[in-house]
C-alpha positions as CSV (number, residue, x, y, z in Angstrom):
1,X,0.0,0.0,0.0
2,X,3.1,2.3,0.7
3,X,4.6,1.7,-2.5
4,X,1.2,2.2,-4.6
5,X,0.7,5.8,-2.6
6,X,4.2,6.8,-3.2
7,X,3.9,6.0,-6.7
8,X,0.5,7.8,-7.3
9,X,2.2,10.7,-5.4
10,X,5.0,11.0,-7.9
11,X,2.5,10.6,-10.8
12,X,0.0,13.2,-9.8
13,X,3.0,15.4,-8.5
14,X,1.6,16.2,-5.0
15,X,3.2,15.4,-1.1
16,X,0.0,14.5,0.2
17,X,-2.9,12.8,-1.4
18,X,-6.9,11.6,-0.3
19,X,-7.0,8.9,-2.1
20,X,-8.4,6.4,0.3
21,X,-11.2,7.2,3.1
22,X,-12.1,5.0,6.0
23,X,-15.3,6.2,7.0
24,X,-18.1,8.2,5.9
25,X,-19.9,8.5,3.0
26,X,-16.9,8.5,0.5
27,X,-15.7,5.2,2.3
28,X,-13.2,3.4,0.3
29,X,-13.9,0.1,-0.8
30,X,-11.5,-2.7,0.8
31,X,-8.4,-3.4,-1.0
32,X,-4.9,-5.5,0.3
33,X,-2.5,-5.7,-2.2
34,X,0.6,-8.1,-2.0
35,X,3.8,-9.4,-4.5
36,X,4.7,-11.8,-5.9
37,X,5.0,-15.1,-3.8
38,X,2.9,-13.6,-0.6
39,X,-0.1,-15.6,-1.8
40,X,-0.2,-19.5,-2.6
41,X,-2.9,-22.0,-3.5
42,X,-3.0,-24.7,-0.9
43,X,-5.4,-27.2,0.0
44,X,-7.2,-26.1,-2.0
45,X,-7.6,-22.7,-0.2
46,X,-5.8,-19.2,-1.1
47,X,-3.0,-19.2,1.9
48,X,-2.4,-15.1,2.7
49,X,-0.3,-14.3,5.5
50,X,-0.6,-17.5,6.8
51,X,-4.4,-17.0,6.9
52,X,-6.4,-19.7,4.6
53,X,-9.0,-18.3,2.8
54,X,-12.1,-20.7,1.0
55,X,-12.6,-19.6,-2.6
56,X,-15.4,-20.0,-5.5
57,X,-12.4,-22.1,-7.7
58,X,-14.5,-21.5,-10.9
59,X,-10.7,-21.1,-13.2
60,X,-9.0,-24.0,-12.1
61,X,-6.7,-22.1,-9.8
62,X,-4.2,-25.5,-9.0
63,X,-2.9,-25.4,-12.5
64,X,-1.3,-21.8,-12.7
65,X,1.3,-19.8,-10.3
66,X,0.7,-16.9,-8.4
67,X,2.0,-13.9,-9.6
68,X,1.4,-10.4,-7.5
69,X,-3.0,-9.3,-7.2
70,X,-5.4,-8.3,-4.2
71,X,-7.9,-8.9,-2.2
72,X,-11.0,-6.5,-3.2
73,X,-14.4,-5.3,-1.6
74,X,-17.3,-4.6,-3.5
75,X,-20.2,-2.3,-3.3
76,X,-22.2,-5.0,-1.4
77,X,-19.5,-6.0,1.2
78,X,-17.8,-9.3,-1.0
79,X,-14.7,-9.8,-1.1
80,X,-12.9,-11.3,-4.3
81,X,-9.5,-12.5,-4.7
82,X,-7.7,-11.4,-7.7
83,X,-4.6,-12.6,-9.4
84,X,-2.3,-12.1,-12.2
85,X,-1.3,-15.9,-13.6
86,X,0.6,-17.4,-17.2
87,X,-1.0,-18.7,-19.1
88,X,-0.3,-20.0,-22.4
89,X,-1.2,-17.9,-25.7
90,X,-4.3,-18.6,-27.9
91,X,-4.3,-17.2,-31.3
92,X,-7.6,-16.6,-33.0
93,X,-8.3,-18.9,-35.6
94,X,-10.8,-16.2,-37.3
95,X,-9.7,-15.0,-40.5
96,X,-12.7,-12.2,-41.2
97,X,-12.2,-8.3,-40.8
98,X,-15.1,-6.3,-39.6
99,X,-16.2,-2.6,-39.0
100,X,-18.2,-1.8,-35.4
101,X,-20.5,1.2,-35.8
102,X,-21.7,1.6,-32.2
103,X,-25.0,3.7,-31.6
104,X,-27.7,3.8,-29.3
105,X,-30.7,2.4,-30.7
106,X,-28.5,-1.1,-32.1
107,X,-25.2,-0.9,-29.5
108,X,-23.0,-2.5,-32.2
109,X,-23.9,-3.4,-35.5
110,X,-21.0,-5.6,-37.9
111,X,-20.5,-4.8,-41.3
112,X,-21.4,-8.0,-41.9
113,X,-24.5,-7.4,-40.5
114,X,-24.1,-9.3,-37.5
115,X,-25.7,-6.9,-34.3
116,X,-25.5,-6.4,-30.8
117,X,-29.4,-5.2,-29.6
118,X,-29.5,-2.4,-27.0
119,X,-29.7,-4.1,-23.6
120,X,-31.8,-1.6,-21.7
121,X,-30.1,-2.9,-18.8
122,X,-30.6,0.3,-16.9
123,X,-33.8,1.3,-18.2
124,X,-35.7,-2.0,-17.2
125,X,-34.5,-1.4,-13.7
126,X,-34.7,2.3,-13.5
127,X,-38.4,2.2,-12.0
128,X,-37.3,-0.4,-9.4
129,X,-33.7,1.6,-8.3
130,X,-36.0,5.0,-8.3
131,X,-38.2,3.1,-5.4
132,X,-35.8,1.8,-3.3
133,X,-33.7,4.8,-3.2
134,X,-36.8,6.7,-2.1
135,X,-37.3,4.2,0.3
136,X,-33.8,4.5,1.6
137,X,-33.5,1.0,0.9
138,X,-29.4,1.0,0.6
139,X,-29.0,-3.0,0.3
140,X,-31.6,-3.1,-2.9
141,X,-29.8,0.0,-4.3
142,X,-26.2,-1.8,-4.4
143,X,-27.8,-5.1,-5.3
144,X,-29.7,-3.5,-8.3
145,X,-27.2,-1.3,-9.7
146,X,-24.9,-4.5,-9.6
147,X,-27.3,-6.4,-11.1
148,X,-27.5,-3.4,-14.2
149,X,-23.2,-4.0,-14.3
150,X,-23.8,-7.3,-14.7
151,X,-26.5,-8.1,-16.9
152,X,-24.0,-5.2,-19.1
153,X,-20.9,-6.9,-19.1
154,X,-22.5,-10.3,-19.8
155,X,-23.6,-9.7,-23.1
156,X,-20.2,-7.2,-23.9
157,X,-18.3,-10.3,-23.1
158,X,-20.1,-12.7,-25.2
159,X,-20.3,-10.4,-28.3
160,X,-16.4,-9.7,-28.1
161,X,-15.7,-13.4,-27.5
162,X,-17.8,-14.3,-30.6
163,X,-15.9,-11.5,-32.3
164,X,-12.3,-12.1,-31.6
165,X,-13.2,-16.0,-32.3
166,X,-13.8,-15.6,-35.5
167,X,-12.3,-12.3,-37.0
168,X,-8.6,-11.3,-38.1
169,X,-8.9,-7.6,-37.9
170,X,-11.3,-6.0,-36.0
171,X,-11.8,-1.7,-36.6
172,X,-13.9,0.3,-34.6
173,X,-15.4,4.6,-34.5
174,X,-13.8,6.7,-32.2
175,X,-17.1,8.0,-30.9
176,X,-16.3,9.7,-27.5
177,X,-18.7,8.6,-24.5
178,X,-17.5,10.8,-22.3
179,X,-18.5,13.8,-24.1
180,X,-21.6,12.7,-25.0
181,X,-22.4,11.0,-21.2
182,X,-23.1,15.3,-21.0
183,X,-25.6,15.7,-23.1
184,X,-29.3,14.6,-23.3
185,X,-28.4,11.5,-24.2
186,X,-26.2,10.8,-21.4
187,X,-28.7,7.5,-19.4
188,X,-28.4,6.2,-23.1
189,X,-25.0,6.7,-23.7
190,X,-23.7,5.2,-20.3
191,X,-26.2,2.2,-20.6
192,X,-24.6,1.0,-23.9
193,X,-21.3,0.5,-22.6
194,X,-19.1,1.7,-25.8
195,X,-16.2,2.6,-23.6
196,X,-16.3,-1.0,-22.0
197,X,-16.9,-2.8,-25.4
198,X,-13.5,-1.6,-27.1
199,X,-11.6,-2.1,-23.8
200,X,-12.6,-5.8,-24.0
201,X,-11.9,-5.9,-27.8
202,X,-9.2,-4.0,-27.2
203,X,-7.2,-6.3,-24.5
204,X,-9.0,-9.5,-25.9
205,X,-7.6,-9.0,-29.3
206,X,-4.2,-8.2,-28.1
207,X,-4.0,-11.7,-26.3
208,X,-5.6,-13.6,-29.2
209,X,-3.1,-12.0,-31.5
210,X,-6.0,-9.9,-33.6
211,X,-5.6,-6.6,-35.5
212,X,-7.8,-4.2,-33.4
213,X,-7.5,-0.6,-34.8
214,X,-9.7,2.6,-33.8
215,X,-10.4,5.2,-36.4
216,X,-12.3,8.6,-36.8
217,X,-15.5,7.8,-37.9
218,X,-16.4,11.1,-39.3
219,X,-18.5,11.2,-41.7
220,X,-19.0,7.5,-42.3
221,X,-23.0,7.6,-41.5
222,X,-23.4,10.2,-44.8
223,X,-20.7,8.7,-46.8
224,X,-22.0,5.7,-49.3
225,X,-19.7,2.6,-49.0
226,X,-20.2,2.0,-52.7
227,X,-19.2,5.1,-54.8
228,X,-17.1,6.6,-51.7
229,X,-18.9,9.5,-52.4
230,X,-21.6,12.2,-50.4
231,X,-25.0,12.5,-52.1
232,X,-27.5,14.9,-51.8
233,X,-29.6,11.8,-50.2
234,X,-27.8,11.1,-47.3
235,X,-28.9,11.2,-43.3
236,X,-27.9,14.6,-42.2
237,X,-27.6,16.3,-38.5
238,X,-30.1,15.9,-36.3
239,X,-32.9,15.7,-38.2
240,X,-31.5,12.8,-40.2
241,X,-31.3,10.6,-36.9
242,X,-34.6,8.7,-37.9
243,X,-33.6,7.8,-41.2
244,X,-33.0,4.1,-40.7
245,X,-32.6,2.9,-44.6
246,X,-31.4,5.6,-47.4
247,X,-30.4,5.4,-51.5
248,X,-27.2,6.8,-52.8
249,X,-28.7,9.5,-55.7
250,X,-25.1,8.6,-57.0
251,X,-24.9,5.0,-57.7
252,X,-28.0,4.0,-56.8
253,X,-26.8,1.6,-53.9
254,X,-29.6,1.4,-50.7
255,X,-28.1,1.0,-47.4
256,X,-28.8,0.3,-44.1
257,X,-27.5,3.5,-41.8
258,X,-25.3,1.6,-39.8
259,X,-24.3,-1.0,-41.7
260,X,-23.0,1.1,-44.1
261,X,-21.0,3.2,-41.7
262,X,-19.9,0.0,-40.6
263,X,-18.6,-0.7,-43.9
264,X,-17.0,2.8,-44.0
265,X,-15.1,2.5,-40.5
266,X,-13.5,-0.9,-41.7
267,X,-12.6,0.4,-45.3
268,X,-10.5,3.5,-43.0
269,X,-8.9,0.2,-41.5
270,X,-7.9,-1.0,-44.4
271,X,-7.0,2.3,-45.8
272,X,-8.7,1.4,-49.1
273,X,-9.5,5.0,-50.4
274,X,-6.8,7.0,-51.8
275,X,-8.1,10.1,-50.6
276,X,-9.9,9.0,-47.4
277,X,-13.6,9.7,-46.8
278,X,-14.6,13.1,-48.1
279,X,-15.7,16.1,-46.0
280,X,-17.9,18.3,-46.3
């Protein structure tokens, strides 16, 4: 704990920082760090300072060596036991490249058409969180927006396993959640979980040995994927948000709003055009 405060001093430049609270409202969660060695697997049980500790073995935990990790405390007072282990490299199989346009009404649609739906995992439970907060119910609170994370990074995990099982090179928009978790849209935004999608892509890929790349995606929604070009018939601002399906005046191509810009964001991984994608 000395070392990780003296290091987060150094990196955020000050003598003295409040980075951990033992009471009070701003209570920091539990957390024991230790190195390399300090923790064993035993008898089947985690051996810490010669204290044994019973855990959920759900990995197999007998087969790999302890490198350094923690103990950690959630929101709802469980503790978990996490540790950093080898583990022998898998490479990816998957040969196909794919484009991820991620949006709010679809959370990730393929350019190969292949989707992940909006969740809603916040809005089915928002009339059930709104009541027990009111009733100062802070149990059901933790429980339920713990239930929201998980439900969330269920279906994030099993979209970017299917991905990265079967796909070479992987591209992805640059679209910002942060800036847009401050606007209207910002319950929407936060639900879809962009952010957490291309850091699971992004880390997954990197172990599976998968080309992950993130590009700009402007103007890939107006631009048609066929003739590279932007007609007078594309989606435009905010008023264009509804269109769903559109035809290129150009070539004559119809497309389906995000697949196309799907289709867009992984020919800027490739770098197919010569010129890039035109602007306005």
């Amino acid at each position: 704990v000395a070392d990780e405060y003296v290091t987060r001093r150094k990196q955020f430049k000050k003598r003295q920082l409040r980075w951990r609270c033992s009471g009070g409202a701003r209570r920091s969660l539990g957390w024991v760090p230790f190195k390399v060695g300090a923790a064993v697997w035993k008898n089947g049980q985690v051996v810490f300072n010669r204290q044994h500790f019973k855990v959920w073995d759900s990995y197999g935990l007998v087969g790999f060596k302890f490198r350094s990790g923690s103990f950690n405390e959630d929101s709802r007072g469980r503790w978990y036991f996490n540790v950093v282990v080898e583990v022998d490299r898998q490479l990816s199989p998957g040969q196909d490249a794919v484009g991820i346009d991620l949006g709010l009404k679809t959370t990730a649609t393929c350019s190969d058409g292949d989707r992940l739906e909006s969740g809603r995992f916040y809005r089915d439970l928002e009339r059930a969180l709104g009541t027990a907060q009111r009733a100062g119910k802070k149990a059901r609170v933790r429980a339920i927006h713990a239930r929201i994370a998980n439900r969330r990074k269920d279906a994030l995990h099993k979209f970017s396993n299917a991905l990265v099982a079967r796909c070479g090179v992987i591209v992805v928009g640059d679209v910002n959640s942060l800036k847009l978790a401050k606007t209207r849209m910002a319950k929407s935004v936060l639900d879809a979980g962009w952010g957490q999608l291309k850091t699971m892509l992004e880390y997954k890929c990197d172990h599976a040995g998968t080309v992950f790349k993130v590009v700009s995606e402007r103007n890939t929604t107006q631009t048609c994927s066929s003739c590279k070009q932007l007609p007078d018939s594309r989606p435009r601002g905010i008023a264009g948000l509804g269109i769903r399906e559109w035809t290129c005046c150009g070539c004559g191509a119809t497309h389906d709003r995000d697949v196309n810009a799907a289709k867009n964001i992984l020919a800027l991984g490739h770098e197919r055009p010569v010129v890039g994608i035109p602007a306005f």
